[in-house]
Backbone as CSV, one residue per row, in Angstrom:
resi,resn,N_x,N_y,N_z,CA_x,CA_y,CA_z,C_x,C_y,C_z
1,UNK,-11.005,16.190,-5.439,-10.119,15.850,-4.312,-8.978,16.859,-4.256
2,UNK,-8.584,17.644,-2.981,-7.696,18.244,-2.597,-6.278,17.775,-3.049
3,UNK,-5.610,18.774,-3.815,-4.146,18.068,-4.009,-3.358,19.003,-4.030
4,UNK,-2.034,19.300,-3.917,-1.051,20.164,-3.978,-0.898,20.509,-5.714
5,UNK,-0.778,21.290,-6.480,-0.957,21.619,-7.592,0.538,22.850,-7.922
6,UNK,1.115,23.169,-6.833,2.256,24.562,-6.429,3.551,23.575,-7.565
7,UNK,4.503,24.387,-7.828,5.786,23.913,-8.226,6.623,22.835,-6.953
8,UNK,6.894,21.795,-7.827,7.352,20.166,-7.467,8.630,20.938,-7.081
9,UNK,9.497,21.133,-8.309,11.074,21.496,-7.843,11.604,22.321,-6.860
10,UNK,11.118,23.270,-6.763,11.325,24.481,-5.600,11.080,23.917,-4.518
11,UNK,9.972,22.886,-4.062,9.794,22.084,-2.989,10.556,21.223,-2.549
12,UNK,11.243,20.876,-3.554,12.519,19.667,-3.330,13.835,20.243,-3.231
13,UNK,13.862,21.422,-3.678,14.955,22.284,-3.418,15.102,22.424,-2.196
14,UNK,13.895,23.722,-1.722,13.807,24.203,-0.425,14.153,22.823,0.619
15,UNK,13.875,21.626,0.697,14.159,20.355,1.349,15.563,19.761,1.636
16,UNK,16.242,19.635,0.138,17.302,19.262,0.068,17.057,17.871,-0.421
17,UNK,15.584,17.200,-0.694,15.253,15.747,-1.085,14.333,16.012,-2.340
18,UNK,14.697,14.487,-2.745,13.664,14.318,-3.842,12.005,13.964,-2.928
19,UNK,11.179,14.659,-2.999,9.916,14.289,-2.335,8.656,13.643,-3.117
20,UNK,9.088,14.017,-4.785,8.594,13.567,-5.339,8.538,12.821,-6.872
21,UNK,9.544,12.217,-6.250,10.066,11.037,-6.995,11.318,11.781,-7.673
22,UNK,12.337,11.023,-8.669,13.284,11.399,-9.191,13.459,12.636,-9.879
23,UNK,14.422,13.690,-8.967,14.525,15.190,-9.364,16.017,15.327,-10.526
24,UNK,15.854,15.990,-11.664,17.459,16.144,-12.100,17.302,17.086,-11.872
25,UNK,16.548,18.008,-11.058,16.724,19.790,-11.196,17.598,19.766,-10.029
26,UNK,17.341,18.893,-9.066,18.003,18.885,-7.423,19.168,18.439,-7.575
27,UNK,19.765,17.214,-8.772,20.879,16.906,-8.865,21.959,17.876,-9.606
28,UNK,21.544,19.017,-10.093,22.237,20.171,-10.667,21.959,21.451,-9.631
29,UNK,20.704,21.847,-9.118,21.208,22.711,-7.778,20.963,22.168,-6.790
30,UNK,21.510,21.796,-6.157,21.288,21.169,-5.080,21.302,22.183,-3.572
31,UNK,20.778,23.445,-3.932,20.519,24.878,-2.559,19.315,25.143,-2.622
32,UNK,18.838,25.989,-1.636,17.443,26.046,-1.632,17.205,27.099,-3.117
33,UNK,15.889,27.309,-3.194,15.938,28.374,-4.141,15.534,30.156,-3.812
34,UNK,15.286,30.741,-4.180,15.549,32.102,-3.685,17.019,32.883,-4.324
35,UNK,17.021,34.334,-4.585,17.922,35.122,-4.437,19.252,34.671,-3.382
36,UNK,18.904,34.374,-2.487,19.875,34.070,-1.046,19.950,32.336,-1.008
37,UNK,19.615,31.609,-1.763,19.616,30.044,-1.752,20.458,30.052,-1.346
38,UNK,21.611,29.818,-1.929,23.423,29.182,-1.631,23.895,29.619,-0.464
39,UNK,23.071,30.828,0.419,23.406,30.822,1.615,22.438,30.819,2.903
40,UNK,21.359,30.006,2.150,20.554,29.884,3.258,21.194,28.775,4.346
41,UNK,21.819,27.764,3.876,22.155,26.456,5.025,22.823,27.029,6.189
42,UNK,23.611,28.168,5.874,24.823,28.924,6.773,23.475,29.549,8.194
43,UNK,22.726,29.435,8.039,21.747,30.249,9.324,21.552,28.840,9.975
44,UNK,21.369,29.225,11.342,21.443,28.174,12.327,19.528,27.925,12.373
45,UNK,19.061,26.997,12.494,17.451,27.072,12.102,17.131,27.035,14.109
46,UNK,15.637,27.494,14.372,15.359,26.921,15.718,14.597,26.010,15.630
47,UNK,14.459,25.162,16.587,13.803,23.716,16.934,12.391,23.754,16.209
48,UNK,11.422,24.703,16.775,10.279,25.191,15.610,10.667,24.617,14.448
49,UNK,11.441,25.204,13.557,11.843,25.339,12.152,12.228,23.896,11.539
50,UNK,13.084,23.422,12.352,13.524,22.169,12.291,12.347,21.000,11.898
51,UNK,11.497,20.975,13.487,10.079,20.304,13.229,9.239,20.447,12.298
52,UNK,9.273,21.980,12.103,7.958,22.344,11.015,8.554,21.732,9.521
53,UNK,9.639,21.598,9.201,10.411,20.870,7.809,10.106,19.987,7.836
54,UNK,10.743,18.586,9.068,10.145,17.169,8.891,9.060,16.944,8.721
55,UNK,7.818,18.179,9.182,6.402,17.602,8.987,6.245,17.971,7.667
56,UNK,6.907,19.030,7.070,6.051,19.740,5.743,6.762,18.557,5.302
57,UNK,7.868,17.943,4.808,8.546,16.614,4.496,7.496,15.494,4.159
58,UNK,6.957,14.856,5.361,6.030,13.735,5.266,4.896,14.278,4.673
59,UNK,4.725,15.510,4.778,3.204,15.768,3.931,3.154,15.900,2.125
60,UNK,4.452,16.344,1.822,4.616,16.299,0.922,4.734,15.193,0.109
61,UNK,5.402,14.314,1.032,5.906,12.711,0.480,4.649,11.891,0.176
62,UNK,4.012,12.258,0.651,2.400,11.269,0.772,1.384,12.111,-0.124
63,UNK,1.717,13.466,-0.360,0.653,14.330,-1.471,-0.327,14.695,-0.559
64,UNK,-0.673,14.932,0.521,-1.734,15.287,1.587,-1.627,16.811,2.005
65,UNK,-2.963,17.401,2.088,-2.974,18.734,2.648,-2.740,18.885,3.844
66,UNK,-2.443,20.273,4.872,-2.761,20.357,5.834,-3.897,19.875,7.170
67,UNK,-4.964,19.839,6.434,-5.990,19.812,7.579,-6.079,18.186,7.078
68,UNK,-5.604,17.169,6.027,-5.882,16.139,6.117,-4.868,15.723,6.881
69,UNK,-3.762,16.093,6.689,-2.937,15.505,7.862,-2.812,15.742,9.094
70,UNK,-3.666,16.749,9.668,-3.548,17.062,10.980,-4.563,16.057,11.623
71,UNK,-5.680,15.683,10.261,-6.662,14.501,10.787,-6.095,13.003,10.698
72,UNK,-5.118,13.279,10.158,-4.293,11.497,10.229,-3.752,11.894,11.520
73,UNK,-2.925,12.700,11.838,-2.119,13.037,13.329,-3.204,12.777,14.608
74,UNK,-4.659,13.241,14.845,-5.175,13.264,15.265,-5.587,11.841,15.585
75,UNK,-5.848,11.065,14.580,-6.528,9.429,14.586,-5.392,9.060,15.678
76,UNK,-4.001,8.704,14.519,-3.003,8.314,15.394,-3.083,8.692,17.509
77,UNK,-3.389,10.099,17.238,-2.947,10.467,18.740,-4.152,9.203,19.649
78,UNK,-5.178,9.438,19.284,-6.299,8.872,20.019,-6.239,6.981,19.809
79,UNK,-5.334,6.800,19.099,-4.998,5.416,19.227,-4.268,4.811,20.081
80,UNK,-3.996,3.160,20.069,-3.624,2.690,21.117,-1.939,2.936,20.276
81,UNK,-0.561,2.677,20.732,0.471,2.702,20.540,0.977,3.799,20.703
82,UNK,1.812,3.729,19.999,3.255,5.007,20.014,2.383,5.845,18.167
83,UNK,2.510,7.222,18.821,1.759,7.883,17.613,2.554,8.159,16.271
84,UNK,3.490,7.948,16.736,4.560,8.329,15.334,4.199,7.025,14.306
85,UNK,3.822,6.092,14.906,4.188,4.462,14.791,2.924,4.355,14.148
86,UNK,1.848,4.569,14.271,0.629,4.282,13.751,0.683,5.894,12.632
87,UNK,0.920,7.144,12.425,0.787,8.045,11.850,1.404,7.768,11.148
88,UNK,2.491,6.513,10.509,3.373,6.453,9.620,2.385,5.295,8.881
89,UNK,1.652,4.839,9.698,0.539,3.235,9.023,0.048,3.929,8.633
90,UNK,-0.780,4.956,8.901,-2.328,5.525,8.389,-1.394,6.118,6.904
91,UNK,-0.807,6.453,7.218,-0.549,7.234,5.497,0.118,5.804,4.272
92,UNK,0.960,4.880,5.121,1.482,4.161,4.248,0.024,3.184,3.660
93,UNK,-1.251,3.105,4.509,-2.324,2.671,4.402,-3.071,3.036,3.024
94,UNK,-2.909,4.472,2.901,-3.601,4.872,1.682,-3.526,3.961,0.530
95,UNK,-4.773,4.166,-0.313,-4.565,3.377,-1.530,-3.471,3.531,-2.627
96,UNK,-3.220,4.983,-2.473,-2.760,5.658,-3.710,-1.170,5.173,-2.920
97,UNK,-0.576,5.578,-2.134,0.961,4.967,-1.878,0.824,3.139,-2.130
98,UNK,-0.250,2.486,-1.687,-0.230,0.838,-2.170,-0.081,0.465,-3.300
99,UNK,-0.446,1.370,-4.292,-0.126,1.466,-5.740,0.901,1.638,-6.490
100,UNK,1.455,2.850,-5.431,3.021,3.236,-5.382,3.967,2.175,-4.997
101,UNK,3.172,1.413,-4.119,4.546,0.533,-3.332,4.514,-1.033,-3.887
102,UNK,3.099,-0.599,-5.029,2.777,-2.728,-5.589,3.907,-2.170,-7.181
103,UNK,4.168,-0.953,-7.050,4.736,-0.856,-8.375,3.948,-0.705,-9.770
104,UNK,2.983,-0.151,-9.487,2.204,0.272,-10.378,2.034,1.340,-10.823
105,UNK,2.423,2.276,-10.149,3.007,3.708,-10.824,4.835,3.546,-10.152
106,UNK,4.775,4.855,-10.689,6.296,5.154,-10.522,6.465,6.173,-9.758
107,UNK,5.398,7.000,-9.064,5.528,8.036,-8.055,4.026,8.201,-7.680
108,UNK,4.072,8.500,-6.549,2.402,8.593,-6.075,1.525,9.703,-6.124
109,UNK,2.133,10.919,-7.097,0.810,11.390,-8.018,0.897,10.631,-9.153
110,UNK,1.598,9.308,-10.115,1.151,8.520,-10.715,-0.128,7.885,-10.290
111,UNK,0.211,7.377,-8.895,-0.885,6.325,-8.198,-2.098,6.730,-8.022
112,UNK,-1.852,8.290,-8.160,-2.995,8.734,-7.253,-3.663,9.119,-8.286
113,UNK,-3.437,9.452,-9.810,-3.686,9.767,-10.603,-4.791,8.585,-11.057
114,UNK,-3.750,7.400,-11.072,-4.160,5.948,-11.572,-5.359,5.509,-10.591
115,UNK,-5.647,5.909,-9.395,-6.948,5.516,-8.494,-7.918,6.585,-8.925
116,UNK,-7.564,7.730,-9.244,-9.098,8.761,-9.462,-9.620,8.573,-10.740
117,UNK,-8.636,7.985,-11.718,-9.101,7.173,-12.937,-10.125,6.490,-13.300
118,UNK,-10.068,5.630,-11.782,-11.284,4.389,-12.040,-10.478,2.837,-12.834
119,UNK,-9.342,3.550,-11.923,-8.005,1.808,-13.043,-8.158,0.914,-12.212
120,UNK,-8.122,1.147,-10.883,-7.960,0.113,-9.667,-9.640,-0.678,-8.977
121,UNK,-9.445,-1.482,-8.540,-10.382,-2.637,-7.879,-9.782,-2.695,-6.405
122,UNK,-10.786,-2.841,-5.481,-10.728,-3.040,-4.380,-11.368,-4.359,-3.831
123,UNK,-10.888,-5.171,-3.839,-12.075,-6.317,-3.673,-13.074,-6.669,-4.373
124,UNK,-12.741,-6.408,-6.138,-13.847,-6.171,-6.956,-14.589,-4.927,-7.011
125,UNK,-14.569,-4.559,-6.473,-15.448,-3.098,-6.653,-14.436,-1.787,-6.813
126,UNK,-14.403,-1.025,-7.941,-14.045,0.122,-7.960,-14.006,1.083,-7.209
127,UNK,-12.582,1.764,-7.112,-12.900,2.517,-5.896,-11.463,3.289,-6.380
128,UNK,-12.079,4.903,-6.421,-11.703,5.927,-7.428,-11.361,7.211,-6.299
129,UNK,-10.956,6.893,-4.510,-10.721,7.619,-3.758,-8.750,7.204,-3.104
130,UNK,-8.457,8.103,-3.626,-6.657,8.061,-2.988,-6.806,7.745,-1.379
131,UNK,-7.580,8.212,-0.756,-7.172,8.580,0.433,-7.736,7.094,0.780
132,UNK,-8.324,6.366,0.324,-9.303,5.262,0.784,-7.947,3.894,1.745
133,UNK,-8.655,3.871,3.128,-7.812,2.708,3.908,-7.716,1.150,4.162
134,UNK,-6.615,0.453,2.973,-6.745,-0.836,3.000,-6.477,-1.545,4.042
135,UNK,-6.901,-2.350,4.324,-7.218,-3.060,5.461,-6.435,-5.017,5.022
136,UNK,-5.894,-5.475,6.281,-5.413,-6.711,5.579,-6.431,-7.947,4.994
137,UNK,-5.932,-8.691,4.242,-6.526,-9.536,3.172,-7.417,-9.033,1.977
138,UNK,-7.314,-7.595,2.072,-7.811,-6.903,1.045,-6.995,-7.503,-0.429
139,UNK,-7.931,-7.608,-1.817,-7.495,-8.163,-2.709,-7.374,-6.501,-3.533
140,UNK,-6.089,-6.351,-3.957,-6.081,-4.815,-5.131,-5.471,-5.734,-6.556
141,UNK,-6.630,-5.001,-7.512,-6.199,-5.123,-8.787,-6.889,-4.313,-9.738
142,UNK,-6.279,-4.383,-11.210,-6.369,-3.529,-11.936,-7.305,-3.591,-12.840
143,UNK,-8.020,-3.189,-13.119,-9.662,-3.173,-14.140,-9.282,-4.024,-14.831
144,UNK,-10.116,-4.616,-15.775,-10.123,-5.718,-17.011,-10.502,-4.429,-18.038
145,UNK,-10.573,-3.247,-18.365,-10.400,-2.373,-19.147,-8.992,-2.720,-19.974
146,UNK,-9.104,-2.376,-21.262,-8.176,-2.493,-22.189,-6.940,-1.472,-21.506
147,UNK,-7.502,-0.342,-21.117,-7.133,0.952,-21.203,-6.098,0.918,-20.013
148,UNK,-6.927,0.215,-18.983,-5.984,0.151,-17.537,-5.635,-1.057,-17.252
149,UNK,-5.411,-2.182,-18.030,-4.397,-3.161,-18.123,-3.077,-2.487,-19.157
150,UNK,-3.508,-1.438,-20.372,-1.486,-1.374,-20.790,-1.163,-0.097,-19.559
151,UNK,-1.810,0.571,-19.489,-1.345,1.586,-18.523,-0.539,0.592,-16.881
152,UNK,-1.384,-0.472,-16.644,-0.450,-0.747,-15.735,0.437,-1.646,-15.699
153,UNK,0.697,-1.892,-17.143,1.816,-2.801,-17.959,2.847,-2.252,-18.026
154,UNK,2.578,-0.480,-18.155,3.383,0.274,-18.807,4.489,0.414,-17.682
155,UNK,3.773,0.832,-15.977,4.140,1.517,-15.167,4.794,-0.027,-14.285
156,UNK,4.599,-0.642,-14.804,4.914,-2.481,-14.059,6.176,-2.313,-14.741
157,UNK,6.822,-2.320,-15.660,7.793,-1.760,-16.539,8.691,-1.308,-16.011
158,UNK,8.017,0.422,-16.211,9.159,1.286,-15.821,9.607,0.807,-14.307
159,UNK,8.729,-0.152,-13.442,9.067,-0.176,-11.803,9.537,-2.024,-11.018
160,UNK,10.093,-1.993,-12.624,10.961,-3.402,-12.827,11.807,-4.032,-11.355
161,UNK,12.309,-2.939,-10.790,13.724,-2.992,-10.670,12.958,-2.856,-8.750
162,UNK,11.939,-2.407,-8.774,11.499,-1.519,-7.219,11.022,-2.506,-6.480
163,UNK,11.347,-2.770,-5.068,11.236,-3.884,-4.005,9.869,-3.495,-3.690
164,UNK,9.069,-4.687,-3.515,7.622,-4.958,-3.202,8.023,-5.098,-1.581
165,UNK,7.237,-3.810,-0.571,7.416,-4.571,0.585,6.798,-5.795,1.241
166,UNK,7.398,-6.114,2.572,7.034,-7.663,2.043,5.625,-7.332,3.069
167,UNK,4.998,-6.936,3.711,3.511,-6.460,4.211,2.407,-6.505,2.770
168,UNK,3.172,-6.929,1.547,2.316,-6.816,0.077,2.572,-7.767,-0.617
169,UNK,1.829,-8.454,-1.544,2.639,-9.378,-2.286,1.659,-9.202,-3.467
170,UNK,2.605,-9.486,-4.789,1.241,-8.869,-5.940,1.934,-10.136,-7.456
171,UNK,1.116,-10.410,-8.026,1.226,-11.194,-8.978,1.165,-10.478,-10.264
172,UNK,1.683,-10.312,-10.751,2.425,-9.014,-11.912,1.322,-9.561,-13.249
173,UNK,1.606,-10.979,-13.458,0.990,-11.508,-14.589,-0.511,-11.264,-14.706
174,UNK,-1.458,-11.375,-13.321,-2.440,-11.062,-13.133,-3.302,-9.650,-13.127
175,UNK,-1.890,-8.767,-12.633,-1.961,-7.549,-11.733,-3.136,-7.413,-10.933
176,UNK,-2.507,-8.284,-9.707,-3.576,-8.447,-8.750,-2.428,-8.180,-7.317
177,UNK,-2.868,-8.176,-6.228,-1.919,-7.629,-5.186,-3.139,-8.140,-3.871
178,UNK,-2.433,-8.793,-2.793,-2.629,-9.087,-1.820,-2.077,-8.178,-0.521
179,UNK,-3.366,-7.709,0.341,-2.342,-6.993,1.520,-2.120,-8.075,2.594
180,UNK,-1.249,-8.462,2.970,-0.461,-9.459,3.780,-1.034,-9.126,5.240
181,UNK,-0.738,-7.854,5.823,-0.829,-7.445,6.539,-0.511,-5.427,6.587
182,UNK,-0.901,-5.126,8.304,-0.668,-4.059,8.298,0.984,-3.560,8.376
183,UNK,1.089,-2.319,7.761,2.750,-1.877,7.797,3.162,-1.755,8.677
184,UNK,4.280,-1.645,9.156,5.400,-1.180,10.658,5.769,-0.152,10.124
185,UNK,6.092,0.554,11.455,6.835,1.934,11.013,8.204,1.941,9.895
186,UNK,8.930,0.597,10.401,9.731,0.266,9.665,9.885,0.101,8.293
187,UNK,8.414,-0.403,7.660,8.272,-0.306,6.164,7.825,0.869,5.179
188,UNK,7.610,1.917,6.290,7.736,3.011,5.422,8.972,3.870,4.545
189,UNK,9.962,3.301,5.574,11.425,4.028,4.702,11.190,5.496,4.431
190,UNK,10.399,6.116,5.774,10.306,7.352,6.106,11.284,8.141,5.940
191,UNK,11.145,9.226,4.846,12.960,10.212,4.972,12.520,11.408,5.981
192,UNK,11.751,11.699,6.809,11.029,12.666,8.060,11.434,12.192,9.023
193,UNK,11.626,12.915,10.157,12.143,12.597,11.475,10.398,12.444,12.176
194,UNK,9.557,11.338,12.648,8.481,11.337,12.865,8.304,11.985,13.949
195,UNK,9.288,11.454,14.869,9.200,12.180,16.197,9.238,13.825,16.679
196,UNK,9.926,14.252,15.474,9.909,15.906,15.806,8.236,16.453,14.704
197,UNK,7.683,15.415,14.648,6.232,15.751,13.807,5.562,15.815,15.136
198,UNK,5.496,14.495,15.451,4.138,14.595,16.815,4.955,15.478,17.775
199,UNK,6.178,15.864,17.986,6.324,17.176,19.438,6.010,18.374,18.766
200,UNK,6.038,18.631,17.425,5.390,19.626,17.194,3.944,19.808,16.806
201,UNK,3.169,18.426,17.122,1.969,18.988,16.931,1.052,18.928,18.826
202,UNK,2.192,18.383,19.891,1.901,18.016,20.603,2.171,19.281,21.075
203,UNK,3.158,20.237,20.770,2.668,21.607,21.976,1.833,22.511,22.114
């Protein structure tokens, strides 16, 4: 499976965000990186530039390549609603962010790590694809393997403290997770401007 594999920090630099999960490199430089970092902000960017950031933004945030996200953009367009609105479902849909968001990893190359594993259940049946789209009343839980019950003891742990959205509801003791329903744009807690994604893929 296709994954970004390039340096994490320089990406979160060049941004100005953590994209992938908690940075201390960003909380000590906080400029882009390059020779000229500390004075890159001083250039006025054009609208292009602007757009093309928020999208590289959401692609990054979700761990997705180019041509897979131009095929999530694409679904969205040919759907019924507002495309920003459904292009923010299709990705929060993935398995590997549901994993992320039941609190079972702690960042979603954890999750995504933890689904190509073979840790996770889909309705009983294993299913070892990140990109794979849950659908509501879907049941997610974690193997009866020794191996991937402490692993998701471990990461249940470290993600003590992290709000279950409420489109999810998951029983910790079991580690089992119910999808309630489908997400709103609203429950993504998108840090991308969506709208300057679809005008730039719309011209």
């Amino acid at each position: 499976m296709a994954r970004y594999t390039g340096p994490k920090e320089k990406i979160n630099r060049r941004f100005g965000v953590a994209l992938f999960g908690p940075s201390k490199t960003l909380e000590r430089r906080n400029f882009p990186p390059g020779q000229h970092g500390m004075r890159a902000g001083r250039r006025k960017k054009s609208d292009y530039s602007v757009a093309l950031s928020e999208k590289q933004k959401l692609r990054f945030t979700y761990g997705v390549l180019e041509k897979q996200f131009r095929r999530y953009y694409q679904e969205a367009a040919n759907s019924r609603g507002v495309t920003g609105d459904t292009l923010l479902q299709l990705l929060e849909c993935r398995l590997d962010n549901v994993c992320y968001r039941l609190g079972l990893a702690n960042t979603r190359d954890a999750a995504r790590q933890l689904v190509n594993h073979g840790h996770i259940l889909v309705d009983g049946q294993k299913v070892d694809i990140p990109s794979y789209k849950i659908k509501p009343g879907q049941v997610i839980k974690v193997s009866e393997k020794a191996s991937s019950q402490q692993l998701a003891l471990k990461n249940l742990d470290l993600t003590q403290n992290a709000i279950v959205p409420e489109w999810l509801s998951i029983d910790t003791d079991k580690k089992e997770a119910v999808v309630n329903r489908l997400p709103e744009a609203s429950d993504a807690e998108s840090i991308a401007n969506v709208q300057l994604v679809v005008e730039l893929y719309s011209r």
